[in-house]
C-alpha positions in Angstrom: 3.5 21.0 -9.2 5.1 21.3 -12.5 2.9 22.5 -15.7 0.6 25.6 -16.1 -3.1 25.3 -14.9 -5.2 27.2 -17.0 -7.8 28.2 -14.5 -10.5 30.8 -15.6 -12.3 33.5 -13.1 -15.7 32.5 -12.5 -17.8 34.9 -13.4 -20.7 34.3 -11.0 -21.2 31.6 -8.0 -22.5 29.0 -10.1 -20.3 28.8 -12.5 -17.5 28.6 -9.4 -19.2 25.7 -7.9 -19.3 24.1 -11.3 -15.5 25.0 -11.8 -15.0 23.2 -8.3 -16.0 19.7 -9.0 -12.3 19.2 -10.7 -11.1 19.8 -6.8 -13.5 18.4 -4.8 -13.0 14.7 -5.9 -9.2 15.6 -5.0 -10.0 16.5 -1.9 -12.0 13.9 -0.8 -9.0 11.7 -1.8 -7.0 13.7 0.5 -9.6 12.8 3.0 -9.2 8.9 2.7 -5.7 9.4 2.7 -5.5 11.8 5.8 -8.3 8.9 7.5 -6.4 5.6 6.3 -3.7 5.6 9.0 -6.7 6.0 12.0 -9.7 4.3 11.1 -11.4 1.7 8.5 -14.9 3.0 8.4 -14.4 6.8 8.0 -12.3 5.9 4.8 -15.2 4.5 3.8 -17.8 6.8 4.7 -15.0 9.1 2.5 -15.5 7.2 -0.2 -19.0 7.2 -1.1 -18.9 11.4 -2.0 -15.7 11.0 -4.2 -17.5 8.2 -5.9 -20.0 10.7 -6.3 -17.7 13.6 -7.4 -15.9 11.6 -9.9 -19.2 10.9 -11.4 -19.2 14.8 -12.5 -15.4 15.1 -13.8 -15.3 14.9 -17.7 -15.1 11.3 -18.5 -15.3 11.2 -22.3 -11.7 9.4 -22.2 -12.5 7.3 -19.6 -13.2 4.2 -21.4 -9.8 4.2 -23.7 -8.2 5.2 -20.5 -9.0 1.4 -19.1 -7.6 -0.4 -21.8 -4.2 0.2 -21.0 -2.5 -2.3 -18.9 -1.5 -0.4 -15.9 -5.9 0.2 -15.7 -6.5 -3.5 -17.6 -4.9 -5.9 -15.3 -6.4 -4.7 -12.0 -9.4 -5.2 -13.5 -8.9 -8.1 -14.8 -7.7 -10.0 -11.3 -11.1 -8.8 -10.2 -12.7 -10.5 -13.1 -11.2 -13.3 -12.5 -12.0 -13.5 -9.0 -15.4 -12.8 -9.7 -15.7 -15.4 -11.9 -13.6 -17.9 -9.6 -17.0 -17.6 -7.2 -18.3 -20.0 -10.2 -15.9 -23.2 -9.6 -15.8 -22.9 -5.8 -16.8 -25.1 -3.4 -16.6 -22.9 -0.4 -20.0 -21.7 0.9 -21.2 -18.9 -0.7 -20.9 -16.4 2.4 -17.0 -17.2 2.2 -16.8 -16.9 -1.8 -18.4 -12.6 -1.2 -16.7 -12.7 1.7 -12.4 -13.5 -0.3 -13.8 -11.3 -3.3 -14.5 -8.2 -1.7 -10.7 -7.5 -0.6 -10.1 -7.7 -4.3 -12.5 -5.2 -5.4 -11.0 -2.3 -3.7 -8.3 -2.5 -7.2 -11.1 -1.4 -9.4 -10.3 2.0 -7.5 -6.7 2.2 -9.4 -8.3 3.1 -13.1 -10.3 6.2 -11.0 -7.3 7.6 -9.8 -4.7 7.5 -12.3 -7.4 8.9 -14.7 -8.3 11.5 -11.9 -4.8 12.5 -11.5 -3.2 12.4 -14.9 -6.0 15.0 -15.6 -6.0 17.9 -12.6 -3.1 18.7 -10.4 -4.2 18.3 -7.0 -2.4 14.4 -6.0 0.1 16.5 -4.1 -2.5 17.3 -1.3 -3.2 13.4 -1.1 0.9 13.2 -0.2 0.8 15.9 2.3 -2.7 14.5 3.7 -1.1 10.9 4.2 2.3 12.4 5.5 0.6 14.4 8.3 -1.7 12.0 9.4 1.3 9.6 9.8 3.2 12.0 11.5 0.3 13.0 14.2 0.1 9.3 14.9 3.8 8.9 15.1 3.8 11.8 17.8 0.8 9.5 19.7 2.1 6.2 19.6 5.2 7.9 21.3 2.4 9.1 24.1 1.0 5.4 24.1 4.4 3.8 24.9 4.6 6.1 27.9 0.8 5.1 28.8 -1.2 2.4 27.0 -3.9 3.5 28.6 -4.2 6.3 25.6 -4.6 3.8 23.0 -7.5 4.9 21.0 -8.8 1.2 20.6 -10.9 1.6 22.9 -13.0 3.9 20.5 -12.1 3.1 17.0 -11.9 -1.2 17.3 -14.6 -2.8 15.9 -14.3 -6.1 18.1 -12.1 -7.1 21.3 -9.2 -5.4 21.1 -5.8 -5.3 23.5 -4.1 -2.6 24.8 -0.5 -2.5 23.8 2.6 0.0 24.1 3.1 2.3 21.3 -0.1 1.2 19.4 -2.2 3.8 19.0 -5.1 2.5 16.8 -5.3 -0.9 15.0 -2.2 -3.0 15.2 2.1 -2.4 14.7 1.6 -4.6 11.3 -0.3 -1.8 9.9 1.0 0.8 11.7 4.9 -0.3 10.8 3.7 -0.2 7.4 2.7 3.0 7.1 6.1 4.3 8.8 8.4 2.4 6.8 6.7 3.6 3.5 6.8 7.6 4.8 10.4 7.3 6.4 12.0 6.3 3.2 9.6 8.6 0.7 10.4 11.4 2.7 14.1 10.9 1.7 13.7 12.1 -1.6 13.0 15.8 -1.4 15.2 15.9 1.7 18.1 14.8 -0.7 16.4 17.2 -3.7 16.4 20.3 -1.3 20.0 19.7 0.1 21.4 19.4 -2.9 19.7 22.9 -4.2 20.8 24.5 -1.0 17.6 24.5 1.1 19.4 22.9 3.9 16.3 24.1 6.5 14.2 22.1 4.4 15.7 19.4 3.7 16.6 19.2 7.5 12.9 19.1 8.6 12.1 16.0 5.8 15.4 14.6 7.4 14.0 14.8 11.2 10.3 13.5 9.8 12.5 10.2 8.7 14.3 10.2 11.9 11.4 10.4 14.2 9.4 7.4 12.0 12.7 5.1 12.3 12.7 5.9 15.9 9.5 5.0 16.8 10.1 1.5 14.7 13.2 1.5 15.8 12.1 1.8 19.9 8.6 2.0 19.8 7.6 -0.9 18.0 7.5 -2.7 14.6 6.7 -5.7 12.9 9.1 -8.3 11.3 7.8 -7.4 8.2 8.8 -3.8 8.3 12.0 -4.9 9.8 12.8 -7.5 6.4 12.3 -4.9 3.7 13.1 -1.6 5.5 16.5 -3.1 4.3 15.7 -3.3 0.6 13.4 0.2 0.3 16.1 2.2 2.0 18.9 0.1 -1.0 16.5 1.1 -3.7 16.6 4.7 -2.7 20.6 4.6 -2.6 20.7 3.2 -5.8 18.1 5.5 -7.8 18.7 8.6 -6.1 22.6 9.0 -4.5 26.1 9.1 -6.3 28.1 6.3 -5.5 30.4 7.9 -3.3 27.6 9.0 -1.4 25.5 5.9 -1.4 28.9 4.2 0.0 28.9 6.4 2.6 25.4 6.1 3.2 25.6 2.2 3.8 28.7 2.6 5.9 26.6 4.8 8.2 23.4 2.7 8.1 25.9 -0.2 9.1 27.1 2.0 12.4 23.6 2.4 12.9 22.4 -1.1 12.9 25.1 -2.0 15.2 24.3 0.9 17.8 20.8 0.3 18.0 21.3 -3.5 18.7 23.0 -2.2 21.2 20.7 0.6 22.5 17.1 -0.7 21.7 15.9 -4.1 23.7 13.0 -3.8 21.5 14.9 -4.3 18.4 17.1 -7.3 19.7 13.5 -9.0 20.7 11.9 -8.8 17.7 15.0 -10.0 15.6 15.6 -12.8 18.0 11.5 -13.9 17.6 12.2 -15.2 14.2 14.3 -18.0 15.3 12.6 -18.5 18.6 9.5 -19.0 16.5 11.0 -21.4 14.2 12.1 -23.5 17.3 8.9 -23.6 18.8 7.4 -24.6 15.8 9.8 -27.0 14.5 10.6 -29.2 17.7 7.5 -28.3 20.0 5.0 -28.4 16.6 3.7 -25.3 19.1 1.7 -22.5 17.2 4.1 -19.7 16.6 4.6 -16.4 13.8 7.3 -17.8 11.4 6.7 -21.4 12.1 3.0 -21.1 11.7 4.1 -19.4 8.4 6.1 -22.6 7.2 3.2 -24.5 7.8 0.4 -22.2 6.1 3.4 -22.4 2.8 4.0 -26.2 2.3 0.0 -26.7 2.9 -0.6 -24.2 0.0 1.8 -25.8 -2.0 -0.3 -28.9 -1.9 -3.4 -27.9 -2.6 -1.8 -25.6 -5.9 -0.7 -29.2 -6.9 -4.2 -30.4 -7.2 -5.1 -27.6 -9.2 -2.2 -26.1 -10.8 -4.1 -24.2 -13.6 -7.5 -22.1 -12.5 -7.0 -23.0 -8.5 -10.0 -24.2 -6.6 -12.0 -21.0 -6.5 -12.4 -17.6 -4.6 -12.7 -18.3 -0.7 -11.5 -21.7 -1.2 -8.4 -20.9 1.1 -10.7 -22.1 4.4 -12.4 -25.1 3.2 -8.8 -26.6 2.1 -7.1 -26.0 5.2 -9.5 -27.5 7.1 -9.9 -30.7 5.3 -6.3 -31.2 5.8 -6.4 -30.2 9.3 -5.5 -32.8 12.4 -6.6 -33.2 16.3 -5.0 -30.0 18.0 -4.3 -32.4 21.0 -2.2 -34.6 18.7 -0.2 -31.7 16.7 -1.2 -27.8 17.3 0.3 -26.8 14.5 -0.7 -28.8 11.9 -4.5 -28.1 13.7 -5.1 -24.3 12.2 -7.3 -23.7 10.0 -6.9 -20.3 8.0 -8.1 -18.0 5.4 -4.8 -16.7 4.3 -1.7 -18.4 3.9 0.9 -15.3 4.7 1.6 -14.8 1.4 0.4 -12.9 -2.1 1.5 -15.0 -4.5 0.5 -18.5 -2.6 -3.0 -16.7 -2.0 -3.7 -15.9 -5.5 -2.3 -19.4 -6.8 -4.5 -21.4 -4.7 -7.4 -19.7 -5.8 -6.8 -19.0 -9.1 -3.8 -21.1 -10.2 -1.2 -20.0 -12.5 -3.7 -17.9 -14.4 -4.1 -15.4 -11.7 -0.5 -15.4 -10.5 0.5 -14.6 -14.0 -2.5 -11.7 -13.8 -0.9 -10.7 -10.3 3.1 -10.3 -11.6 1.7 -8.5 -14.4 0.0 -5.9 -12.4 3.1 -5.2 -10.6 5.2 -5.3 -13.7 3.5 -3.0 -15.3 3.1 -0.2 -12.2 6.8 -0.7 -11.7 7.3 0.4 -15.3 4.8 3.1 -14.8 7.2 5.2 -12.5 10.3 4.9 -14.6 11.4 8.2 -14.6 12.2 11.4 -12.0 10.2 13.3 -9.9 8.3 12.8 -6.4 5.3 10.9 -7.7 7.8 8.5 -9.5 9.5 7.6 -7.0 6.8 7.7 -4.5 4.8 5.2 -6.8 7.5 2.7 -7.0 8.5 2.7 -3.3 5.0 1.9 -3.0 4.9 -0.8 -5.8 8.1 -2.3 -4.1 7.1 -2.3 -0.4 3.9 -4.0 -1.6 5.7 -6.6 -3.8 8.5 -7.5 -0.3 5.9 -7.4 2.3 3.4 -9.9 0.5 6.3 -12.9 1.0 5.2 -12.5 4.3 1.6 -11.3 3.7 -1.2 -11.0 1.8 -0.5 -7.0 1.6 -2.2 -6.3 -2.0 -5.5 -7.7 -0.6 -5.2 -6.7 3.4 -7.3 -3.2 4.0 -4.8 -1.1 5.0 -1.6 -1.8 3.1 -4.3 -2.5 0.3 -5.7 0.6 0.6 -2.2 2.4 0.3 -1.3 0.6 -2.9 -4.6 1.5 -4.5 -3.9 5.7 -3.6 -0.3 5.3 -4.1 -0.4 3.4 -7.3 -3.6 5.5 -8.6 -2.4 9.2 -7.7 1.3 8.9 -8.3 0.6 6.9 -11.7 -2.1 9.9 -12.8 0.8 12.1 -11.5 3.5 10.0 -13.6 1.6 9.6 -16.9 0.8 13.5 -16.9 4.6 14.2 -16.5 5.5 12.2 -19.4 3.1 13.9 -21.8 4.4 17.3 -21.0 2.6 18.2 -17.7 -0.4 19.8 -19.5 -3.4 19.9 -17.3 -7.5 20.5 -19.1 -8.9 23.7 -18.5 -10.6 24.0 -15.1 -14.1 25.1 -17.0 -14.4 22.1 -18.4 -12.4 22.2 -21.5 -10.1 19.8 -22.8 -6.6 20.7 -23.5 -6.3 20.8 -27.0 -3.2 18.5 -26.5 -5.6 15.4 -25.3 -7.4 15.5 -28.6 -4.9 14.6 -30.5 -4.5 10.9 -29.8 -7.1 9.0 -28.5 -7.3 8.1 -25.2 -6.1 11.5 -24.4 -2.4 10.6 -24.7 -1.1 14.2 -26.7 1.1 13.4 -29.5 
């Protein structure tokens, strides 16, 4: 962690418990991030006591902090949904029901002002990273014996056993891979280059062994589409040309020996078209086709109301007035909640008002980790993955990929800013840094 911590000996146990409210809400971010990859409750048993702990930080900046964009516009979306309860004519249950997976955004503004403030957002990295890796290591043990999945204990509902899953489902758990395969390439390629080749070879195997699992194991077509694109971005940002060349000619032999050594991979490439067929000539229910379906449906009913949408939890209600006998056409029969795509999702609901609100809110993170350094580029490989993976799914709004935007975009932003102004931290007893009075909103001249 770059910049000084000015961090004063308590002088009696007191006063260290009082000095050790600027960790603790760190660390129970660190919990949520070491319990997102397993289970959906303990993350939020985690965080009602960082809620609490936050309360106790210093938060005379707090309110300035909000008003710029990168803390505005998640807010706002949230407004708006809030306030799209009012025009819509699903039943109320379903209107609480499509606002609460906005709400988790209001989370963002805690975190970047959390983390531009105290230097502690590494331990949320190294939290996430382990907790991936451990469940890496057992999905490898549930591919050998399903009968270790750990659904059995940690699913809500009805649940099915499946190779390699370990806990929830390979949408989820793909995500999470994909996003620490490729972030763990950037200190692997920092430490080679200063001549820490042990190090840089144990990031290198941590990449390995998540592309294998994905690779073998399982993964979802999502992961597979923009595993593409994150690993180009990293080329691009982060590798000379001479090596990035080298680097695609070598991801190129890659692709073509695993098509060649992983029946996994060849079956879930070949699903997309298989799905399209089924859909397209048997009108049978299917993954891609199904999608095609949800997408010129939505486009309709953003016709009708092109402006403000027709309301939070309206997605339901308009699907199934458009929706026919299942006996005469299957596919044309489903009635859904969510369309299989972010920016079709917000539209319907809120029109063109909240899809401008939406491309905003990723503009403006993107912009947020211009710059070097691990939390830059760890915030914009998260900002990225989200913005690829919500062609295909609602990701901003879905609880786990959701939930990783919100600590990724909140930690590595706080992480970001702080950089930019110097990497000046307050004094641990309390005290502001004489450099965040200078301006207001605690941005140092």
């Amino acid at each position: 962690m770059d910049g000084v911590v000015n961090e004063q000996k308590p002088g009696s146990w007191l006063a260290a418990i009082w000095a050790a409210r600027y960790r603790t809400p760190a660390r129970f971010v660190a919990l949520v991030a070491l319990l997102l990859p397993w289970t959906t409750t303990g993350l939020t048993f985690a965080l009602i006591p960082w809620l609490i702990a936050f309360a106790f930080l210093d938060l005379r900046a707090f309110p300035r902090s909000l008003l710029r964009p990168v803390c505005l516009l998640p807010i706002v979306l949230v407004v708006l949904a809030a306030l799209g309860t009012l025009w819509s004519e699903a039943p109320w249950p379903e209107r609480i029901h499509a606002l609460g997976p906005v709400t988790k955004l209001l989370v963002v503004p805690l975190l970047i002002y959390q983390f531009e403030r105290w230097p502690y957002g590494n331990w949320v990295f190294s939290a996430f990273l382990a907790s991936c890796a451990l469940l890496t290591l057992y999905s490898f043990a549930v591919a050998l014996d399903p009968g270790l999945s750990l659904k059995l204990y940690l699913s809500r509902g009805p649940y099915k056993v499946e190779s390699g899953i370990a806990v929830r489902n390979y949408i989820d758990q793909s995500q999470e891979f994909a996003l620490c395969a490729i972030a763990v390439l950037y200190p692997a390629a920092t430490l080679f280059r200063q001549g820490r080749v042990r190090a840089a070879a144990l990031f290198a195997l941590l990449a390995a062994g998540f592309l294998a699992n994905m690779m073998f194991v399982v993964v979802s077509r999502t992961a597979l589409v923009t595993l593409p694109f994150l690993l180009v971005v990293f080329g691009l940002l982060h590798l000379r040309r001479r090596t990035a060349l080298i680097a695609a000619g070598a991801m190129v032999l890659a692709a073509i020996l695993l098509w060649n050594v992983s029946p996994h991979l060849r079956a879930t490439i070949a699903k997309f078209h298989n799905d399209y067929q089924v859909s397209m000539q048997d009108r049978q229910v299917s993954g891609m086709g199904s999608r095609l379906e949800y997408w010129r449906k939505s486009l309709g009913f953003i016709a009708d109301a092109p402006l403000i949408g027709h309301g939070t939890g309206s997605i339901r209600g308009l699907f199934a007035s458009v929706a026919v006998d299942p006996k005469v056409d299957p596919l044309r029969s489903e009635i859904v909640s969510n369309p299989h795509n972010q920016t079709l999702s917000v539209a319907v609901q809120w029109g063109a008002t909240g899809v401008l609100i939406l491309y905003a809110l990723w503009f403006s993170h993107l912009l947020m980790f211009r710059g070097e350094g691990l939390a830059c580029w760890i915030g914009l490989l998260v900002v990225v993955q989200n913005m690829l993976s919500s062609l295909l799914n609602t990701h901003l709004f879905d609880f786990t990929s959701g939930w990783i935007y919100v600590l990724g975009v909140g930690v590595a932003g706080g992480m970001a800013l702080n950089a930019k102004r110097g990497g000046a931290f307050p004094a641990m007893d309390g005290r502001e840094d004489e450099r965040l009075r200078q301006t207001p909103g605690g941005t140092p001249k």
